[in-house]
N, C-alpha and C positions, 0 to 999 in steps of 0.2 A: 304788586311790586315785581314780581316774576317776569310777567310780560314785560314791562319797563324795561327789566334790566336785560332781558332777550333780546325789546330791539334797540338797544345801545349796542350791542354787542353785532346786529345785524346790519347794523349803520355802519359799524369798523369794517364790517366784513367786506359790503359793498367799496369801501374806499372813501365814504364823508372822513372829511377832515377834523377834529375838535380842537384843532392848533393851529396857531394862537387860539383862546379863545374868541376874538373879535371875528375870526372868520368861519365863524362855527352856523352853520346852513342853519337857516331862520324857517320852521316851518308854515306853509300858509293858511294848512289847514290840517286836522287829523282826527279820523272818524275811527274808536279802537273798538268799538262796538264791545264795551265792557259792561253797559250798562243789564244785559243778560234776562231784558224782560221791557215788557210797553213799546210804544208805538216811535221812539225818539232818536238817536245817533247821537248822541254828544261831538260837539267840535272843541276839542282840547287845545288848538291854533288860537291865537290871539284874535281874529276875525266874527268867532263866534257863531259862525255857520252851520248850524243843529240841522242836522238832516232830519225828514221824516218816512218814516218807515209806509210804504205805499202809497195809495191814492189819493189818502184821507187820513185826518187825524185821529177817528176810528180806528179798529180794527175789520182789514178787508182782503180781499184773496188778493190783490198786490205786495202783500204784507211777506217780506222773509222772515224765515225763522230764524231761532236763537239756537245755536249749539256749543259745542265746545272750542274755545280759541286755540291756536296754535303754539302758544304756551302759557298757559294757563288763561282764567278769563271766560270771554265768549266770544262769537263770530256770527255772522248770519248764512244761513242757508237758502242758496236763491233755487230755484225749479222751473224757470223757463219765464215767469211771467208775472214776475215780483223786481223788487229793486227799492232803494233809496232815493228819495228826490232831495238837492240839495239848492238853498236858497243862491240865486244866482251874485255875485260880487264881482268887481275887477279887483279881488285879491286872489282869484281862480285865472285872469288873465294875464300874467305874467310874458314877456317878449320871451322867455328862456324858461321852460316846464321841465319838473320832473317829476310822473307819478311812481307813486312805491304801495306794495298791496302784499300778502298774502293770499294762495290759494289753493284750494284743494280737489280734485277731482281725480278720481276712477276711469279712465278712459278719457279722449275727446270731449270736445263739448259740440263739438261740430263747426264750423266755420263761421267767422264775423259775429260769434258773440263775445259782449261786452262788458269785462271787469268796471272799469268808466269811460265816462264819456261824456267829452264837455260841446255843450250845442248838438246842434242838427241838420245837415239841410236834406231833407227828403231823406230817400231809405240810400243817402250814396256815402256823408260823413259827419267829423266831428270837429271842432277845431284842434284838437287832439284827444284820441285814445289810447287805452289798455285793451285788447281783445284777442281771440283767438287767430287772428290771420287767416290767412287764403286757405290753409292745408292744416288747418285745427289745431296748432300748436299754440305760440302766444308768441304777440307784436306789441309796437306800438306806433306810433305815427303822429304827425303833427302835418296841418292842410292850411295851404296859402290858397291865392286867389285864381291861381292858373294848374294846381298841380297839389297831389300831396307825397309825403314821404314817407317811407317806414322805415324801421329797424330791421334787421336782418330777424330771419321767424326762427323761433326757436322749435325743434320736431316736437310734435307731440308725446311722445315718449320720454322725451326728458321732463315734463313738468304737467303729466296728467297721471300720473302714475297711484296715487292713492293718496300720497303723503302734503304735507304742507311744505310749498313753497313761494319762498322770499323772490318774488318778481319786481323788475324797477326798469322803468321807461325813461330816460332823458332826449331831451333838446338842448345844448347849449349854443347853439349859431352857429354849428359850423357842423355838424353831425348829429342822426340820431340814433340813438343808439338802447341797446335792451341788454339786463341779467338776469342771472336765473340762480341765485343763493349765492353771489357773487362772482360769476362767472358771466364775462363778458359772452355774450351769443354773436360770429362776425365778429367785424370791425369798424361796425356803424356803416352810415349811409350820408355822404357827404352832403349836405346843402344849406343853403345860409339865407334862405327865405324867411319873411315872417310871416308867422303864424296870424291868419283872418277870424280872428273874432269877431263874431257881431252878424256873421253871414248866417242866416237863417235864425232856428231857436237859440237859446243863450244858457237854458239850465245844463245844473252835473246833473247824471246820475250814476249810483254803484250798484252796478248789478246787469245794465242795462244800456242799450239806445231809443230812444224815442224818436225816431222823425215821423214820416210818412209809413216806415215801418218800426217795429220791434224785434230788436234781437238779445234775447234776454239770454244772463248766462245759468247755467247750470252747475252748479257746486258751489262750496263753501268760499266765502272772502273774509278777512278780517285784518285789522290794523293798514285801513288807507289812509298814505297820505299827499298832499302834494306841498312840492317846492317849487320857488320862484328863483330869481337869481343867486347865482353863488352856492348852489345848491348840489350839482350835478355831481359823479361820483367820478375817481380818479376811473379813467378808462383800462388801464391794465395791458396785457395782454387776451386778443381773440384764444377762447378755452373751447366753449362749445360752437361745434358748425352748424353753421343752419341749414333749414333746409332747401335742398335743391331746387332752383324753379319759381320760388315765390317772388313776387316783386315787391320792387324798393322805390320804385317811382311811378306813380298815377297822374294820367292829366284826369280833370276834370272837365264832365262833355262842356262843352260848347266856350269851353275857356280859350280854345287856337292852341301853336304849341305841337308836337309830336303825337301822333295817335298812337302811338302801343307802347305797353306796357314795357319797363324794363326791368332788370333783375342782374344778380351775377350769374344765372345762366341765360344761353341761348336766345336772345328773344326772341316772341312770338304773339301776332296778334290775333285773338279773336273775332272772329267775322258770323257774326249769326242772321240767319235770314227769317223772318216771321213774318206772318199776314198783318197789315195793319189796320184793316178793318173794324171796328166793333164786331164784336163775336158772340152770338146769345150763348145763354147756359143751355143749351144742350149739344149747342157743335164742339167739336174740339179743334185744336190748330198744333200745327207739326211745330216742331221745331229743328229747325237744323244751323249745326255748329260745325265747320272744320278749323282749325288752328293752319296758320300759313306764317310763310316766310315771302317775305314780299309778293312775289307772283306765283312761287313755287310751295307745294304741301309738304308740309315740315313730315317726314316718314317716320311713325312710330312715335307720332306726339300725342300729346291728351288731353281729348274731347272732353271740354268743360260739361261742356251742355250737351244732352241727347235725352229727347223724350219727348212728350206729347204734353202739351200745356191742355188742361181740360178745359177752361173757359178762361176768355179777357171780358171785361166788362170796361165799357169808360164811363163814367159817372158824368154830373152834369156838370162838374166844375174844372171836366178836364183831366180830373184822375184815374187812370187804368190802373181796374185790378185784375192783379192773377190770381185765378181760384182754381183749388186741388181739390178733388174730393177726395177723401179715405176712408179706408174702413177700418175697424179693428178699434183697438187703441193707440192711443198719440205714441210717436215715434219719433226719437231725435234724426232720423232720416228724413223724416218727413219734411224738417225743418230746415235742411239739410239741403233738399230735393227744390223747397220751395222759392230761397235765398237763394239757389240759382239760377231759375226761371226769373224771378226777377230781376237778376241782372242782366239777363236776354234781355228782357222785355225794355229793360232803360235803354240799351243800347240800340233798339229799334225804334224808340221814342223818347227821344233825347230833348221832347219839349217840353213833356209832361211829365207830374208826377208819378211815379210807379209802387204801388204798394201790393203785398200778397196777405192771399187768407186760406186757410186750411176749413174745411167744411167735412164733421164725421157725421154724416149722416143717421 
């Protein structure tokens, strides 16, 4: 009952309306993760959408743990390589999304890991996500057929801090936009495209992306929910600024349209050059990246990418992978290091699939 009445009170906070009641936001689905033990997720939504807790209906190392909820209750604890699989419906496909979550984490989680995330195409999106964004803080986005959009990023230091926070991602058709315990991040990201479901895979998942790759997230979630129409939160006044740099609009390759990335600052397109060769495992291949301004070098910009990809592999189906090797123990750099190479490597091979793998010898 505690939680309950927590998030009524974090509903008001955001700006849902419960006046009239006839216009009082319908949810579509709501995973509170109270159940505090087994392999299951309850869907509390009218839909009936029971998530399951990893791979299997076992228990298996995809499996998150149970902890303590954010006010009272329970939550799950993700570790990089865990998550929730949620039964696919077009009551998750909604023309106007709004996801709402709880999270917690200590630091970073590192870059494009994912709260949720509906569909997949290859290791590039979702037809909208919750995740970390470009620069580790936390986004959201919704992706049409030519291009996708984000929310302005909220810094990482506002919402990885240790404590639990009330994050909320909307789309209503004309902006998208992101908060952070009620506080508008920006002033949203204007576009009135719709949202392409149906382009590649079609499942949710909480914790997690699946395509061609994995970017699992690190830390606690608890109380997800999504909305459909009518749902979206009074926008308010922009409270917290996002961060510098990050972009609001992606094309997607080979969709036509403008090549570079834009944002509210500066923009600046990435241009990486790579061998595209098949590359056995013991050669290595360079990489090189400079950021530009049309024809001219953007002076005192910052190199996405610099370093040495240790092997490309192309498989028989077409799929290049990037393999790192490491030593030591697993490192959220790592993952970090490798999310980045791969996106070299897409953008030098814009026909094929691109996925990475970490190798500790």
């Amino acid at each position: 009952m505690r939680k309950e009445a927590a998030l009524l009170l974090a509903l008001a906070a955001v700006g849902y309306s419960a006046a009239p009641a006839s216009a009082a936001p319908v949810v579509d689905a709501h995973w509170s993760f109270d159940e505090g033990f087994g392999q299951v997720a309850a869907d509390a939504g009218p839909n009936g959408l029971t998530g399951r807790l990893g791979s299997s209906d076992g228990a298996d190392a995809a499996d998150p743990a149970w902890t303590a909820g954010h006010a009272g209750g329970s939550a799950l604890a993700f570790a990089g390589g865990q998550y929730v699989a949620v039964p696919d419906s077009p009551a998750l496909e909604p023309a106007h999304v709004t996801v709402d979550a709880w999270v917690r984490r200590s630091g970073s989680p590192g870059i494009w890991r994912y709260v949720v995330s509906k569909g997949a195409v290859g290791c590039d999106r979702s037809a909208y996500g919750l995740y970390s964004g470009w620069a580790g803080g936390m986004s959201f986005y919704v992706s049409g057929t030519t291009h996708y959009t984000l929310s302005p990023e909220a810094p990482a230091a506002v919402v990885w801090d240790g404590a639990w926070h009330h994050v909320v991602g909307a789309y209503d058709g004309a902006r998208v936009r992101l908060w952070i315990d009620g506080a508008q991040v920006g002033d949203g990201t204007a576009t009135t495209m719709p949202i392409a479901y149906g382009v590649g895979s079609k499942g949710l998942y909480l914790g997690t992306y699946r395509g061609s790759c994995e970017l699992g997230f690190k830390g606690d979630i608890d109380d997800v929910q999504i909305f459909g129409e009518g749902a979206q939160p009074d926008p308010g006044e922009p409270v917290i600024q996002p961060t510098p740099g990050t972009p609001t609009h992606l094309t997607i390759p080979g969709a036509g349209g403008p090549s570079q990335q834009s944002s509210t600052a500066p923009r600046a397109c990435l241009r990486v050059s790579l061998d595209r060769r098949t590359v056995p495992l013991h050669k290595r291949t360079r990489v090189v990246a400079t950021v530009r301004r049309g024809k001219h070098g953007v002076v005192g910009a910052h190199v996405i990418v610099r370093g040495t990809i240790d092997a490309l592999v192309q498989q028989a189906d077409g799929t290049v992978v990037v393999i790192e090797f490491k030593t030591g123990a697993a490192h959220v750099d790592h993952d970090e290091q490798l999310a980045l190479y791969v996106e070299a490597a897409r953008a030098v091979f814009p026909d094929n699939a691109v996925t990475g793998r970490l190798i500790y010898p």
